[in-house]
C-alpha positions in Angstrom: 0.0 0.0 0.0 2.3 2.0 0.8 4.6 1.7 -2.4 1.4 2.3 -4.7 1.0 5.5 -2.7 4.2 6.7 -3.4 4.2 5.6 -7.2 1.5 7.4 -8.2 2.3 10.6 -6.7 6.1 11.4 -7.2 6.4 8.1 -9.8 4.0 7.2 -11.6 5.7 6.6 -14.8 9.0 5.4 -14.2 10.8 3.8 -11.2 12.1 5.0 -8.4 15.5 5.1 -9.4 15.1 6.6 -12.6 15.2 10.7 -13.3 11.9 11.6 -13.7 11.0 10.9 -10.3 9.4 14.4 -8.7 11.8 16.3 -6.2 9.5 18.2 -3.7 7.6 16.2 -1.0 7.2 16.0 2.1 9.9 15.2 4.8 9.3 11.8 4.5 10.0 11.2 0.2 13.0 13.5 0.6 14.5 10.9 3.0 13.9 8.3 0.5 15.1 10.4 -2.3 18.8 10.5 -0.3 18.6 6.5 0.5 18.5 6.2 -3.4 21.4 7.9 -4.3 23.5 5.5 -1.6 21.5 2.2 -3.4 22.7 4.0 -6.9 26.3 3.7 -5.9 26.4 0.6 -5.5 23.2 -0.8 -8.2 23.5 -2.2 -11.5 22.4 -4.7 -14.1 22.9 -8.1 -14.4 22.4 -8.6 -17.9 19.0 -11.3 -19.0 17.2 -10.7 -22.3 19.2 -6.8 -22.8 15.6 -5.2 -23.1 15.8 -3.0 -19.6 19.4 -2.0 -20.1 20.7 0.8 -21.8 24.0 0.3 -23.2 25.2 3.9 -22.9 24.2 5.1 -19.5 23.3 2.4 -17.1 25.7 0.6 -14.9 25.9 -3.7 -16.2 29.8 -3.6 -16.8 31.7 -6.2 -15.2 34.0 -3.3 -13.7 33.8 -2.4 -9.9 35.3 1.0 -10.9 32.4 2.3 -13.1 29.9 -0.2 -14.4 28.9 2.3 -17.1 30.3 2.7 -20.8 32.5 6.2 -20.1 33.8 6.0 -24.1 33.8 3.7 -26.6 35.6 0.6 -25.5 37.8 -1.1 -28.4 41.0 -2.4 -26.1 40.9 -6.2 -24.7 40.6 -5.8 -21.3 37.2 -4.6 -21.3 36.5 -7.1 -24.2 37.7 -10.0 -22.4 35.3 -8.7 -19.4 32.0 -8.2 -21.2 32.5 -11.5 -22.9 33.1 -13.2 -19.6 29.9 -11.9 -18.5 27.4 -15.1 -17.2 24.2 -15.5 -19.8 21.5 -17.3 -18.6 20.5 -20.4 -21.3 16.5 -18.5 -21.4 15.6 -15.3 -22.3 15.4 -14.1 -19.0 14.6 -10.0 -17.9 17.3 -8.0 -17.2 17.7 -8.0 -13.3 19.0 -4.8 -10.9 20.9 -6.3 -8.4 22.9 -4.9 -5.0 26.7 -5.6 -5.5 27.4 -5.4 -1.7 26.2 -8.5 -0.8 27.2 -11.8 -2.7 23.3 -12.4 -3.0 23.1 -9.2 -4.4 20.1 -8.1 -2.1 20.2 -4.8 -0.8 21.1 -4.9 2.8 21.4 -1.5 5.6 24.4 -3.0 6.7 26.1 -3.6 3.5 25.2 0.1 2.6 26.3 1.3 5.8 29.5 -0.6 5.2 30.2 0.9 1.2 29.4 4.7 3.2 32.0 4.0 5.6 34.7 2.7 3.4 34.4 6.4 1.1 37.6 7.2 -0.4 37.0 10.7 1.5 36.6 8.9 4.9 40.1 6.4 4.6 42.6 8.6 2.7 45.5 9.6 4.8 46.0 12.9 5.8 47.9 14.8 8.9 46.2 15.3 12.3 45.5 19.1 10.7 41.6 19.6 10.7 41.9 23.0 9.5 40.2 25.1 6.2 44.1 23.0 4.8 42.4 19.8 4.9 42.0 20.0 1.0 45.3 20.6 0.2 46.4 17.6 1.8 43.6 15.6 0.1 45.0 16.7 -3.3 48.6 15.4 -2.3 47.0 12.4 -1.7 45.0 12.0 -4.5 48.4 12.9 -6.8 49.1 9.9 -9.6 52.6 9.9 -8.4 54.8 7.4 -6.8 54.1 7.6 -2.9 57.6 9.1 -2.0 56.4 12.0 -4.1 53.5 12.5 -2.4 55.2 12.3 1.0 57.9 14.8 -0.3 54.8 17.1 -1.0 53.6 16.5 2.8 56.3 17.5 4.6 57.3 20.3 2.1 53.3 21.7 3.0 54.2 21.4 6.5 57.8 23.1 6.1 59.5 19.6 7.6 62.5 19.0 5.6 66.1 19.9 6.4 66.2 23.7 4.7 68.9 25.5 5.5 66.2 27.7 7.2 65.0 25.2 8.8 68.7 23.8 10.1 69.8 27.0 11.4 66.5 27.3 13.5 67.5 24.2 15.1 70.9 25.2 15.7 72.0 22.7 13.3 74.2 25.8 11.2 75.1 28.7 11.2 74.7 30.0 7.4 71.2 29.7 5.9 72.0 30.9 2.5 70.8 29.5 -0.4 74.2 27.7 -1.7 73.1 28.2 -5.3 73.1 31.5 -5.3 74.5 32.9 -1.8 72.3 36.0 -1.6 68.7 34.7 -0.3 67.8 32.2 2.6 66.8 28.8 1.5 63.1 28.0 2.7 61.4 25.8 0.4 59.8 28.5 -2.1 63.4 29.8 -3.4 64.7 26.5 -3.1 62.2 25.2 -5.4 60.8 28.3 -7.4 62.7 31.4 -6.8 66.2 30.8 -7.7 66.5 32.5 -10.5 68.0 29.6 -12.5 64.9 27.5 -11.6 62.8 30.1 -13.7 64.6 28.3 -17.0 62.9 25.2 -15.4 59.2 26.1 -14.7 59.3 28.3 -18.1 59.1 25.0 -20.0 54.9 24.4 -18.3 53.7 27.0 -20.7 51.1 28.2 -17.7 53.2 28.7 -15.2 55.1 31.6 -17.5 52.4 34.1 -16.5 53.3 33.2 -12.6 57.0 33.0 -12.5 57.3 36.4 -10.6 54.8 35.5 -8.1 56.0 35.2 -4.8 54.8 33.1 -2.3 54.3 33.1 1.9 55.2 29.1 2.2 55.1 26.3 -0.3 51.5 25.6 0.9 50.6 28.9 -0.4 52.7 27.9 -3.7 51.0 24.4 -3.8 47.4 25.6 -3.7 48.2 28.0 -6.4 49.4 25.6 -9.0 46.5 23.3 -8.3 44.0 26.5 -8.3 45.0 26.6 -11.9 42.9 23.7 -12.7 45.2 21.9 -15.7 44.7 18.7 -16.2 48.2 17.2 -14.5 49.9 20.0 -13.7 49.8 18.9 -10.2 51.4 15.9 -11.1 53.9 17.6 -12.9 55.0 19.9 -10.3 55.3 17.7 -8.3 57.9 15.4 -10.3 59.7 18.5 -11.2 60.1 19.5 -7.5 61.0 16.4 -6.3 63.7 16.1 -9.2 64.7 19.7 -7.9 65.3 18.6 -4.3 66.9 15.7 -5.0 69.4 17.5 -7.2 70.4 20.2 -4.3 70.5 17.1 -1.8 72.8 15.8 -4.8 75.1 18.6 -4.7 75.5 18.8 -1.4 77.0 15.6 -1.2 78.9 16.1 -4.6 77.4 13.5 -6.0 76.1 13.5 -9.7 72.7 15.1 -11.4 71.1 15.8 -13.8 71.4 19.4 -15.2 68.5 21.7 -15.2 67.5 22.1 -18.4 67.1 18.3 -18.6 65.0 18.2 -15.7 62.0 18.7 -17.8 62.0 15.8 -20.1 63.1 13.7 -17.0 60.1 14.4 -15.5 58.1 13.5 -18.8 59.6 10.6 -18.9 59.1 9.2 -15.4 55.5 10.1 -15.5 54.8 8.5 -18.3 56.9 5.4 -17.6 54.7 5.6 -13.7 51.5 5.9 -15.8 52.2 2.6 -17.8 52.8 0.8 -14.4 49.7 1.6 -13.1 48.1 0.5 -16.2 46.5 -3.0 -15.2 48.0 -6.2 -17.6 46.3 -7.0 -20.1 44.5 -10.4 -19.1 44.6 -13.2 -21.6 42.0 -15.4 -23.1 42.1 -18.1 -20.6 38.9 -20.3 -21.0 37.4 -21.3 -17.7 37.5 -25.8 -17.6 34.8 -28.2 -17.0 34.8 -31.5 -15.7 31.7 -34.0 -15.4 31.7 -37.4 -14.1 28.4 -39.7 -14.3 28.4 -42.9 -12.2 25.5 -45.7 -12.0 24.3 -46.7 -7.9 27.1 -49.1 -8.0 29.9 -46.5 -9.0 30.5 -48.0 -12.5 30.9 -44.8 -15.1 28.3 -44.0 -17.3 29.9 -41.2 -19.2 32.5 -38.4 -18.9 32.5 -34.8 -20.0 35.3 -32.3 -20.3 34.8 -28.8 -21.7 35.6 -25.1 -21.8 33.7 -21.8 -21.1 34.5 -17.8 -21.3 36.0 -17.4 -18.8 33.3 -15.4 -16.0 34.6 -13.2 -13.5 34.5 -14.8 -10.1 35.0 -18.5 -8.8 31.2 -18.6 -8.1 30.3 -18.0 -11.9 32.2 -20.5 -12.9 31.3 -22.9 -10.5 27.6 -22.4 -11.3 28.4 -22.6 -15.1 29.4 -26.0 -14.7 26.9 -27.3 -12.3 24.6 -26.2 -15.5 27.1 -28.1 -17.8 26.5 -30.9 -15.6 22.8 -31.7 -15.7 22.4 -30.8 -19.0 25.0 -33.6 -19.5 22.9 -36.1 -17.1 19.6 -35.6 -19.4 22.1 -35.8 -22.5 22.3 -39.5 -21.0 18.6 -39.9 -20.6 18.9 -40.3 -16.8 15.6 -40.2 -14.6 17.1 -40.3 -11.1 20.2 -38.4 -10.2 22.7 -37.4 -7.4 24.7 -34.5 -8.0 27.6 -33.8 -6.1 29.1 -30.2 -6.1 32.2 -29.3 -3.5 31.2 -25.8 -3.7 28.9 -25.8 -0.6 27.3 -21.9 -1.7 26.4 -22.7 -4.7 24.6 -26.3 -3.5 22.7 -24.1 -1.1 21.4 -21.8 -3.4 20.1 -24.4 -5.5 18.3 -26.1 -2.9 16.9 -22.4 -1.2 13.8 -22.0 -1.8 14.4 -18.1 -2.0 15.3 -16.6 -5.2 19.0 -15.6 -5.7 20.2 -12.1 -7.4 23.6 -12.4 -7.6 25.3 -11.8 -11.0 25.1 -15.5 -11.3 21.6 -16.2 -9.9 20.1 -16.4 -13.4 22.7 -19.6 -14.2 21.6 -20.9 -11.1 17.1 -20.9 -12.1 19.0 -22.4 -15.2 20.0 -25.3 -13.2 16.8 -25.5 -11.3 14.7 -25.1 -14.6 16.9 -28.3 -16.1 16.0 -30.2 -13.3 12.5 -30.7 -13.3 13.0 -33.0 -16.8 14.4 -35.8 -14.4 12.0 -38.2 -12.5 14.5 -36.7 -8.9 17.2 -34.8 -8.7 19.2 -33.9 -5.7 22.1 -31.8 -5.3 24.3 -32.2 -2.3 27.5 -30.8 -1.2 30.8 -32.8 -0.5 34.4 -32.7 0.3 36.7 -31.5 -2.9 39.0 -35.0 -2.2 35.9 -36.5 -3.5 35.7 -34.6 -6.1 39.0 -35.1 -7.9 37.3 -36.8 -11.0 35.7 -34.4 -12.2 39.1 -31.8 -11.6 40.9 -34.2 -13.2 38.5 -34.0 -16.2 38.4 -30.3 -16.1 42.3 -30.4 -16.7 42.3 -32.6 -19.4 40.3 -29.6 -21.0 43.3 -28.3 -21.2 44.9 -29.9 -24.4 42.0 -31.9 -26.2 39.3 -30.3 -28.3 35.9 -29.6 -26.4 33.4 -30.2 -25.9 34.8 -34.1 -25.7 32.7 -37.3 -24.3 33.2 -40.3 -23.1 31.8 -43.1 -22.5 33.5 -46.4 -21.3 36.8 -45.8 -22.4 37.9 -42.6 -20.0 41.7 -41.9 -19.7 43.5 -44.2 -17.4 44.7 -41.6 -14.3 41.1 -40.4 -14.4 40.2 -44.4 -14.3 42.3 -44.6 -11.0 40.7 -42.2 -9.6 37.4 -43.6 -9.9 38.2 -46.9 -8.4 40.2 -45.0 -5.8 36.7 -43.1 -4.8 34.9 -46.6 -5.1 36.9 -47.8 -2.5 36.6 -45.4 -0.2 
């Protein structure tokens, strides 16, 4: 009663999740308008028929990043991913399930969980809870090598061994900059104001405009250069200051550097060579394997399958994929009464719930239960994976013959031992 209240007075011709909902309402439908953005976070579409889902636009991807088509998609990686996606054998509707729970039902506690995990609530930052607390965000957030982003830190919090700073601690007694010998080293001459530096920063066409700015602290310097809102400037300030600092450290203990007007096309270089590592490996074909093993009451083998699938993206898929393979292979053999054994003790008790199951591999799984109503009985029980080392053994030999391959009496001879092995015991 109460949902057909609410649906045809703020949506009555679209759901509830969808942008045409109405806005203003009372206290009551505003709550429930912030609850859906936290269930849009973490909603999408596990994909049935393909009729609900828009391809550009609503989260189905098989990416825990985004879900949603950003830009046309013509590398492997997110080929190899949508064609691992589970399909369900019948034209099924498309499904919108929860991804915080493996039975992808929505849960408060699951919600409450993906809230308290925000990227805003765990990234490290300084015990400063001042109007600062951005700028140490935006280190943070940097795609630069860690040490980078600590070197930013401390230089924000005026922490490394200046002169300026060494002399306050009694540490010298000169706190000229040694590169020049006529201004005190704090960290804005050291890495902006020598005038050499200049030759430098000229090279980030942007900065030219700002090069005879001068700056309180390097805080003040930092949230200038990311007030300028280019796209990777930060980053590449921040490689060029580090490469800075570590060449005065260099001179000081005579050792090697680069010179400055290299410094530049160093930084390019690393950034792009840090970029690449980041860059996730681009995963292979790999099939997933299949191994089915059908014995009579008295353990003598009726038949033997082996056989090879996309490969999905989690265990469970794949594990539900072949306890589908499986009975279709039992009513391939005309069998009326059947036993099947599964050593994946989830997936048995999501075939024998009564409940429906929306994970992204529930679909598979009303596949199996669908299947099984063609034999006379069917049950499906769990046991130990020592007893099932047949059928991995035939899953293996997937491996290195052509597939889908049967057989009947004449299976190979290790998977033979092992069937008299289980016999026995």
């Amino acid at each position: 009663m109460f949902y057909k209240v609410f649906k045809e007075r703020f949506f009555p011709t679209c759901s509830v999740l969808e942008s045409g909902v109405k806005s203003n309402g009372s206290y009551t439908w505003q709550s429930i308008l912030k609850a859906r953005e936290v269930v849009k976070q973490r909603a999408y579409w596990r994909i049935g028929d393909g009729a609900s889902v828009q391809i550009r636009g609503d989260k189905w991807l098989p990416d825990m990043s985004t879900k949603h088509v950003i830009s046309p998609q013509k590398n492997r990686p997110m080929n190899a991913k949508i064609l691992g996606i589970p399909l369900s054998s019948n034209q099924v509707p498309d499904l919108l399930i929860w991804a915080g729970t493996k039975s992808g039902k929505y849960t408060t506690k699951s919600a409450y969980k993906m809230l308290m995990s925000k990227p805003d609530l765990s990234t490290p930052s300084p015990s400063d809870t001042s109007a600062q607390t951005s700028c140490w965000r935006r280190i943070w957030s940097l795609s630069v090598p860690n040490k980078i982003k600590h070197f930013l830190w401390r230089a924000c919090r005026d922490s490394l061994p200046t002169k300026k700073n060494l002399l306050a601690r009694n540490v010298t007694r000169n706190a000229l900059y040694e590169w020049c010998n006529k201004e005190v080293e704090d960290f804005v001459h050291a890495l902006w104001g020598y005038q050499v530096l200049k030759e430098v920063w000229w090279e980030e066409e942007i900065l030219r405009n700002h090069l005879s700015m001068r700056f309180v602290d390097f805080r003040d310097l930092w949230i200038g250069i990311t007030n300028l809102e280019e796209p990777n400037l930060a980053e590449r300030f921040a490689f060029v200051a580090w490469s800075i600092w570590n060449k005065r450290n260099a001179s000081r203990m005579h050792a090697s550097s680069l010179p400055f007007h290299l410094l530049y096309q160093d930084m390019r270089e690393r950034l792009l060579e840090y970029r690449l590592a980041q860059q996730p490996p681009i995963p292979e074909f790999r099939p997933a394997r299949v191994g089915v093993i059908v014995k009579d009451v008295d353990g003598r083998v009726c038949g033997a399958l082996s056989d090879k699938t996309v490969l999905p993206g989690t265990v469970e898929e794949v594990e539900a994929i072949a306890c589908r393979e499986a009975v279709r292979f039992a009513l391939q053999l005309g069998l009326a009464d059947v036993v099947f054994e599964r050593d994946f003790e989830s997936i048995t008790n999501a075939i024998n719930s009564g409940t429906p199951y929306y994970s992204s591999f529930g679909h598979i799984l009303d596949d199996v239960k669908a299947l099984a109503l063609n034999f006379v009985s069917a049950t499906f029980i769990h046991v130990k994976r020592q007893r099932n080392a047949v059928a991995v053994k035939l899953a293996k030999a997937a491996k290195n013959i052509p597939c889908p391959y049967v057989w009947s009496n004449d299976i190979p001879s290790d998977v033979q031992q092992l069937v008299i092995h289980d016999s026995i015991h």
